[in-house]
C-alpha positions in Angstrom: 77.6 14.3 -20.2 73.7 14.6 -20.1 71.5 11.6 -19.3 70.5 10.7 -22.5 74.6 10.0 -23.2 74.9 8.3 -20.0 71.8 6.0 -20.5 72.9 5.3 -24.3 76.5 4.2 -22.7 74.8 2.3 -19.9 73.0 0.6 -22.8 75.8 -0.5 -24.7 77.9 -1.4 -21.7 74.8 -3.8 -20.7 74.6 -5.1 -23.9 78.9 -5.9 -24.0 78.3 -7.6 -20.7 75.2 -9.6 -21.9 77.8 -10.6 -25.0 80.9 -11.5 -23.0 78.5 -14.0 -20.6 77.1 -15.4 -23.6 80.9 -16.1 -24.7 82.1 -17.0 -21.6 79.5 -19.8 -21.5 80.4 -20.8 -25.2 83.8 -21.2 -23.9 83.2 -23.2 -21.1 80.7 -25.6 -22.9 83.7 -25.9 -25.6 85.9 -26.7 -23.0 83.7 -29.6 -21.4 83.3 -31.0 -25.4 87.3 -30.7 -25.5 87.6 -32.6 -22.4 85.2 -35.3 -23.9 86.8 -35.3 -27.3 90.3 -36.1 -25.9 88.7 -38.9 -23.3 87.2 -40.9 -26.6 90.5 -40.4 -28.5 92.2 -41.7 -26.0 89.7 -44.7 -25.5 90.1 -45.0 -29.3 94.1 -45.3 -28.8 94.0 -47.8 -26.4 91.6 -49.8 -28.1 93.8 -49.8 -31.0 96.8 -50.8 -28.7 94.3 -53.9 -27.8 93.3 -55.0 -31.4 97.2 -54.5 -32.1 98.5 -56.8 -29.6 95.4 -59.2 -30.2 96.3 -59.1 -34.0 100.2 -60.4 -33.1 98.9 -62.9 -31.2 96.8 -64.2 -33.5 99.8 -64.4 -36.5 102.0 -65.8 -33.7 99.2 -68.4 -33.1 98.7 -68.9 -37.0 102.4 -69.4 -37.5 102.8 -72.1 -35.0 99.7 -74.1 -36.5 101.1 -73.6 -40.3 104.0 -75.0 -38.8 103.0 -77.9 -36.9 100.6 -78.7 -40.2 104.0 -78.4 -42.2 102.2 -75.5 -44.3 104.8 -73.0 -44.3 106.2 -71.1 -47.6 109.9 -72.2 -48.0 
C-alpha cells in the first residue's frame, strides 16, 4: 500500500471510531431516559392503585350514608 492509501484508511477508520463514540454515547443517554421513563410509569401505576383504592372507599363511604339517610334505589 503507499502512504497516501494508508493515510486515506487511517482517515476513515478515525472517522468510524469518531461515529461509533458518538453512538455509543446516544445509547447510553437513551438508556438513562429509559431508566427514567419506566421510574415515572411506574410512579404513574401506583398512583393509579392509590386513586383506585381511594375511589372504593369513597362509594363504600357513600353507600353507607345513602343508607343510613334511607336514600337507596330499590
Amino acid at each position: 500500500m503507499t502512504s497516501e492509501t494508508e493515510n486515506l484508511l487511517f482517515e476513515i477508520l478515525k472517522k468510524v471510531q469518531t461515529d461509533v463514540s458518538a453512538m455509543r454515547e446516544d445509547m447510553h443517554l437513551m438508556r438513562m431516559e429509559m431508566t427514567a421513563m419506566r421510574h415515572d410509569l411506574a410512579s404513574v401505576r401506583t398512583m393509579q392503585d392509590v386513586h383506585g383504592a381511594e375511589i372504593a372507599n369513597m362509594k363504600a363511604r357513600l353507600e353507607r350514608v345513602e343508607t343510613r339517610l334511607d336514600l337507596r334505589d330499590s
